[in-house]
C-alpha positions in Angstrom: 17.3 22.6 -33.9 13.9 23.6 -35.5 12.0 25.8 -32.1 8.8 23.5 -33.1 10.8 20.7 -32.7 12.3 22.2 -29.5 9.3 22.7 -27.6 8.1 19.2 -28.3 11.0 17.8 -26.8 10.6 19.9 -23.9 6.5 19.3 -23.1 6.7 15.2 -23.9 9.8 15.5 -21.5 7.7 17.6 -18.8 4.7 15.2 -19.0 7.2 12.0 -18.8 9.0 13.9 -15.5 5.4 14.3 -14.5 4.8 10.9 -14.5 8.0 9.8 -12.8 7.6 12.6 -10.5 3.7 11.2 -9.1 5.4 7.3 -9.2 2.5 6.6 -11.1 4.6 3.6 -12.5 5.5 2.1 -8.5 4.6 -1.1 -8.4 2.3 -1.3 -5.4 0.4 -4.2 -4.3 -2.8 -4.4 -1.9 -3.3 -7.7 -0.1 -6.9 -8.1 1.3 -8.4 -11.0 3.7 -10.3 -11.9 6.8 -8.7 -11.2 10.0 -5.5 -13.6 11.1 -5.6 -14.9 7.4 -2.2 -14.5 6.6 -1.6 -11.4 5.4 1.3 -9.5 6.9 3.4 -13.0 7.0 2.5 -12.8 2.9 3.7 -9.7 2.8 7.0 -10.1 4.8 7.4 -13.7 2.3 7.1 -11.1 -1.0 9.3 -8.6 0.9 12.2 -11.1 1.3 11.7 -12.7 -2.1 12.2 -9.8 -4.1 15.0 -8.8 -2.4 15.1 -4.9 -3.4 15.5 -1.5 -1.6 13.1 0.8 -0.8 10.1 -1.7 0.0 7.7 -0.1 2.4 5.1 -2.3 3.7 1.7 -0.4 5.2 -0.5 -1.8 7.7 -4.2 -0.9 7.6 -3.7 -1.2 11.6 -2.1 1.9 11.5 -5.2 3.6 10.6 -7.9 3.3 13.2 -9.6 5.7 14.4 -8.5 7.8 17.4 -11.7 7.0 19.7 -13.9 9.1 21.5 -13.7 8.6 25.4 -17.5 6.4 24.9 -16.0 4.3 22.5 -12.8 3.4 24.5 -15.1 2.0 27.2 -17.1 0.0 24.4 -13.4 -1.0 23.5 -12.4 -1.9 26.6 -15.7 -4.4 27.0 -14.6 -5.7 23.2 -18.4 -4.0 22.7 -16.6 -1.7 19.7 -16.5 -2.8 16.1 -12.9 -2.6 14.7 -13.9 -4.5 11.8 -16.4 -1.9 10.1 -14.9 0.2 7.4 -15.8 3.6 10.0 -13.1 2.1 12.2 -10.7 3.3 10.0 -9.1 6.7 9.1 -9.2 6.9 5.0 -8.6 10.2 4.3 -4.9 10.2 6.2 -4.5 6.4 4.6 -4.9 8.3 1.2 -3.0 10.9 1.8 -0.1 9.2 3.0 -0.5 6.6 0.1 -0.7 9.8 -2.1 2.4 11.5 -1.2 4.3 8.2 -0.7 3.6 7.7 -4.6 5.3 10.9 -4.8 8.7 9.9 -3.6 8.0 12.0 -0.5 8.1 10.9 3.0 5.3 10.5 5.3 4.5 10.1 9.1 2.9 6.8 10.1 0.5 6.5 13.2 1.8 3.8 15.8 -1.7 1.7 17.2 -1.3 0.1 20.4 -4.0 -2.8 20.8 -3.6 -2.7 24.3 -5.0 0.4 24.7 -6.9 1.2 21.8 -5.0 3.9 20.7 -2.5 6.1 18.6 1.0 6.1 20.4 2.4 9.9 20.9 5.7 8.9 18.5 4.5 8.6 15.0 7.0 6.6 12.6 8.8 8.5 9.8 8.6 6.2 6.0 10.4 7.4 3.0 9.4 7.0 -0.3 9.5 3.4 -1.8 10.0 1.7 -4.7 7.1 -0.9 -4.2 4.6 -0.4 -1.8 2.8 -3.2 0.3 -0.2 -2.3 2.0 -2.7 -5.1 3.9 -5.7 -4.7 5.3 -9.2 -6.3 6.7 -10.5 -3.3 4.1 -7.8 -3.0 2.0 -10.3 -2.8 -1.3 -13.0 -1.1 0.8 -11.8 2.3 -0.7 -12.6 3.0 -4.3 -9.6 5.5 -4.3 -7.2 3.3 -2.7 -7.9 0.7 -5.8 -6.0 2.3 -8.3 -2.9 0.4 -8.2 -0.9 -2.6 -9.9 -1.8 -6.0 -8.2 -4.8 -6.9 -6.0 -4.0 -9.6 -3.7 -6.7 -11.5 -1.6 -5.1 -13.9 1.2 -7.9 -16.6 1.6 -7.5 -18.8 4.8 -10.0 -21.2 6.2 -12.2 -19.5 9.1 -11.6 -22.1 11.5 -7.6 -21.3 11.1 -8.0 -17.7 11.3 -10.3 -17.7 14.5 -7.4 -20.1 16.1 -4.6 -17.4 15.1 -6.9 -14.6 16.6 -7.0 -16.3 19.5 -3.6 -17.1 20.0 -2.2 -13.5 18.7 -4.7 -11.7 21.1 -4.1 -13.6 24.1 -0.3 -13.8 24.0 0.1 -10.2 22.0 -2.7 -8.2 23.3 -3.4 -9.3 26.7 -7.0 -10.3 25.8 -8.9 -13.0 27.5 -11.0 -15.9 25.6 -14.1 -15.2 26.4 -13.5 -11.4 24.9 -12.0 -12.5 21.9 -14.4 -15.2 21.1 -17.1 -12.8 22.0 -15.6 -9.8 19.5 -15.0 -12.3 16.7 -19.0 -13.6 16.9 -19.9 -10.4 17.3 -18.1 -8.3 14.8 -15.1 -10.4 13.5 -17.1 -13.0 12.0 -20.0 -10.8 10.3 -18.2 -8.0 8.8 -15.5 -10.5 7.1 -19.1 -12.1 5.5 -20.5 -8.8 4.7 -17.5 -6.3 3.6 -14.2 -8.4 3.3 -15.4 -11.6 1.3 -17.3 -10.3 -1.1 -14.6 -8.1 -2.3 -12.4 -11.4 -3.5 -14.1 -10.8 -6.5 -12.1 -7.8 -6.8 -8.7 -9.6 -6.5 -6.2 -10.6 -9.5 -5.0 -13.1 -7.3 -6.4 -15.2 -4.8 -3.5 -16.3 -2.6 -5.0 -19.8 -0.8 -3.0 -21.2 2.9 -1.7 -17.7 3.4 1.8 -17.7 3.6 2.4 -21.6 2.9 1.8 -21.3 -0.4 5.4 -20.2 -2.1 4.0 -20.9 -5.5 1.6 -17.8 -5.4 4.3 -15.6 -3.6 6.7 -16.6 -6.1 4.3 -15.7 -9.6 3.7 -12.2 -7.1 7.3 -11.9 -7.0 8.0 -12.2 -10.6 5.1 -9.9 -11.6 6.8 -7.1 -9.3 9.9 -8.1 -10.7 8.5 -7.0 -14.3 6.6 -3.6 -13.0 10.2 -2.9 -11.6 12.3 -3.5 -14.8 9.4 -1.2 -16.7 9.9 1.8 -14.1 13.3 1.7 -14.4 12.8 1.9 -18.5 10.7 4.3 -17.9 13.6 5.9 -15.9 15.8 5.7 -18.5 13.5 7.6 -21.1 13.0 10.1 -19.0 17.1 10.7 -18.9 17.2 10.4 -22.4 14.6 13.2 -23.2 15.6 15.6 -20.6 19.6 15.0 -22.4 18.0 15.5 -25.4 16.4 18.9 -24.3 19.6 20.0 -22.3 21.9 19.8 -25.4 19.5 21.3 -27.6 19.4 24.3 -25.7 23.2 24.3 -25.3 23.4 24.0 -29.0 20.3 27.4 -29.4 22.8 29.2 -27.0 25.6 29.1 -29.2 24.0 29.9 -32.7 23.8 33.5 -33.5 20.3 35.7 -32.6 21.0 37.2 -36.3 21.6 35.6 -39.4 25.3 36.2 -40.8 25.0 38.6 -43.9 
């Protein structure tokens, strides 16, 4: 085989292990929405309809802020906003998105709501096939937006504040008059001034939440596709690097000198 020929083989096979090698071709979806819209049960829904290993689904809860000792006692009044995007802890959320895309594995903060805090055992993820990540502020990072599906999860307010209620009262040991008080007081404003406005941003607006099948099932199909692209993209990359293999094997046996 020709050495020009050779070397191009070899660099259009680096740059196509490159590629596989950063996951750059993961299918990876971002739902967005107001608090208690539906999100997570959207996610679990697209998680058992596709039906595929290697799903890791990322919660934007997992990301707060460890607090200073001033703002647990704000906390601890409901006096501390955990619904501004300074709540939250981007630069570990994008590195750990980062090196997930990588096919490496990651540690994952454990919050407790209970006590406004980071648990001492941190879970262990492995690198995934398709990644899931929801969030109150899931589009608030620029960097985080690079990905293959934007999903917004649009639920009526009056449904969401009567989930909130119910989830932090039986799950969080809050009382109503704190939860009512956080939601007029932070809840309720930030979804109007950072979460709603970023629907625009959305290639799918999923109405009802989790009730509505026929959006979860279109998601399901699109991931479906980006799936059956990776693994062609797979199989080019096994291709090339066969192609390279044998023609090295094949320059190893030829002679350094021409026969006289």
């Amino acid at each position: 085989m020709p050495a020009l020929l050779l070397l191009f083989l070899l660099d259009v096979s680096k740059k196509t292990q490159n590629e596989a090698q950063t996951n750059s071709l993961c299918p990876d979806l971002w739902l967005c929405g107001g608090s208690a819209s539906g999100k997570t049960t959207v996610a679990r829904k697209i998680i058992e309809a596709l039906d595929v290993p290697w799903v890791v689904l990322l919660s934007m809860d997992s990301f707060y802020k460890v607090l200073t000792p001033d703002q647990q006692t704000l906390a601890a009044s409901n006096d501390y906003n955990f619904d501004h995007p300074d709540a939250f802890d981007f630069d570990l959320l994008t590195h750990t998105v980062r090196k997930l895309k990588q096919g490496k594995s990651v540690k994952i903060p454990v919050y407790d709501f209970t006590t406004h805090g980071r648990q001492k055992e941190w879970k262990t993820v492995y690198g995934a096939s398709v990644i899931i990540f929801e969030g109150i502020m899931a589009f608030a990072d620029k960097k985080l937006l690079q990905v293959r599906l934007q999903i917004f999860v649009d639920t009526d307010s009056d449904i969401r504040l009567v989930r909130r209620l119910r989830r932090d009262i039986t799950d969080r040991g809050r009382d109503i008059e704190g939860v009512i008080k956080q939601y007029n007081k932070f809840v309720k404003p930030a979804f109007e001034q950072y979460i709603e406005p970023t629907m625009r941003l959305a290639d799918i607006v999923v109405p009802r939440g989790g009730c509505n099948m026929v959006a979860i099932d279109l998601i399901v199909q699109h991931v479906h596709s980006q799936l059956e692209e990776v693994l062609s993209a797979s199989g080019r990359v096994a291709f090339m690097l066969s192609v390279v293999l044998s023609s090295r094997n094949l320059s190893s046996n030829l002679p350094s000198t021409p026969p006289h």
